[in-house]
N, C-alpha and C positions, 0 to 999 in steps of 0.2 A: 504494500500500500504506500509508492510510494508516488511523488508527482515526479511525470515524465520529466524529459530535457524541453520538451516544449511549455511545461509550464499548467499542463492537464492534470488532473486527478486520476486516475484508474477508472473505469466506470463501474465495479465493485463499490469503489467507496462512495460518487456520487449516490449511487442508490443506495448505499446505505444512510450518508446522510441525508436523505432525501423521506427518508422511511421513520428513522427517528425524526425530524422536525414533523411530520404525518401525526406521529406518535401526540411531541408533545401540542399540536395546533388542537388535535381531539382532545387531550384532556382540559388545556386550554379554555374550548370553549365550551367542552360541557361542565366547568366548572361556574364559568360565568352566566350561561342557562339556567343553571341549577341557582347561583346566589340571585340572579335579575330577578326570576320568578318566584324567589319564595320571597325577596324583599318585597312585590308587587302584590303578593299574596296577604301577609305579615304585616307591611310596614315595620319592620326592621329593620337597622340599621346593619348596610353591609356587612361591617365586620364583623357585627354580632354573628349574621349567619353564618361567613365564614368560621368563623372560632367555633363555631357548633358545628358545624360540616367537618374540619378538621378534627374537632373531638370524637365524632362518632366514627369519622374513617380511620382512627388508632386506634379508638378500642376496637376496633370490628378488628383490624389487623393483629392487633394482640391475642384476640380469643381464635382465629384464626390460625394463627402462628402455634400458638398452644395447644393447636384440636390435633388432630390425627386425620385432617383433610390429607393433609402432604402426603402419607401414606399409601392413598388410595397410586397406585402406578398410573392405568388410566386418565385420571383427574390431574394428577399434577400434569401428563404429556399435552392433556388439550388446554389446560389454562397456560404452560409454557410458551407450548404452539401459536397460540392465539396472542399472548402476551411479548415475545420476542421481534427484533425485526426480519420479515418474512426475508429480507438479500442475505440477513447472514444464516437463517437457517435453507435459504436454498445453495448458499455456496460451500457450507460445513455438512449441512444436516443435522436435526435436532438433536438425537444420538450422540452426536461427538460431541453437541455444546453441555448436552449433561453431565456426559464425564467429562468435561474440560473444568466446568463452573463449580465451584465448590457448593455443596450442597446449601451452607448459611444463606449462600447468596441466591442459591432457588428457591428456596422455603422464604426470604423476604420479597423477590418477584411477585410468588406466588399468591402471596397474602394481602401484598397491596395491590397489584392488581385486581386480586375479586374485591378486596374492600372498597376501594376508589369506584370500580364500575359497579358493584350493589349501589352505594349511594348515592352516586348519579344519576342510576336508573330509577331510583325506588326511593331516595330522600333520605334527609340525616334521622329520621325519625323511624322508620320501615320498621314493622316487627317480625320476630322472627319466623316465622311463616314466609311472609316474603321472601325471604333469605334461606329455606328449603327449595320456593318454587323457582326463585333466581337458580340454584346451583343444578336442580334438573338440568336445563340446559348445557349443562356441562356433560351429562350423562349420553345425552344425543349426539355429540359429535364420533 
């Protein structure tokens, strides 16, 4: 990865950086969907929401982190799958990046990914039910 003599990037890396900025634009803006609407909602003051959006998506990650989700093989490959950038798992393969990444670092993937997209999808507030009918979808792919 490195840049040519002409001054190019490889186009590996543009698509990968191209894949994470994808990344963070979507979380980006459904962050900001998520604070607009429930300020318009509420009349709350943004940061309020934020600081309560942020609170519920650590502890959701913490209880997460501590359950035995990671466990399931299945479950972790499709929320990794889903949660990586799609260039580098089509130019490694997912396979090699799990044994490449040490395990901490996929079990905290793992966990803030579902936690971030449960709350986005479902609200700082979602009860746990939700949060069974969200992880189905994980079972389908």
């Amino acid at each position: 990865m490195q840049v040519g003599a002409d001054g190019e990037a490889p186009a590996f890396y543009q698509q990968y950086v191209q894949d994470i900025c994808e990344t963070v634009e979507t979380n980006a803006r459904n962050e900001f969907n998520y604070i607009f609407d429930t300020v318009q909602e509420t009349s709350k003051f943004s940061t309020d929401v934020t600081n309560e959006l942020s609170g519920s998506m650590n502890d959701l990650n913490d209880i997460i982190g501590d359950s035995d989700l990671f466990e399931d093989e299945q479950l972790r490959t499709n929320v990794l799958r889903e949660s990586l950038p799609a260039s580098l798992q089509e130019l490694v393969g997912l396979d090699k990046i799990m044994e490449r990444v040490p395990i901490a670092y996929q079990r905290a993937i793992f966990s803030m990914h579902l936690s971030s997209k449960f709350f986005y999808e479902n609200g700082a507030s979602a009860d746990p039910l939700k949060f069974y009918s969200f992880m189905k979808h994980y079972d389908n792919k």
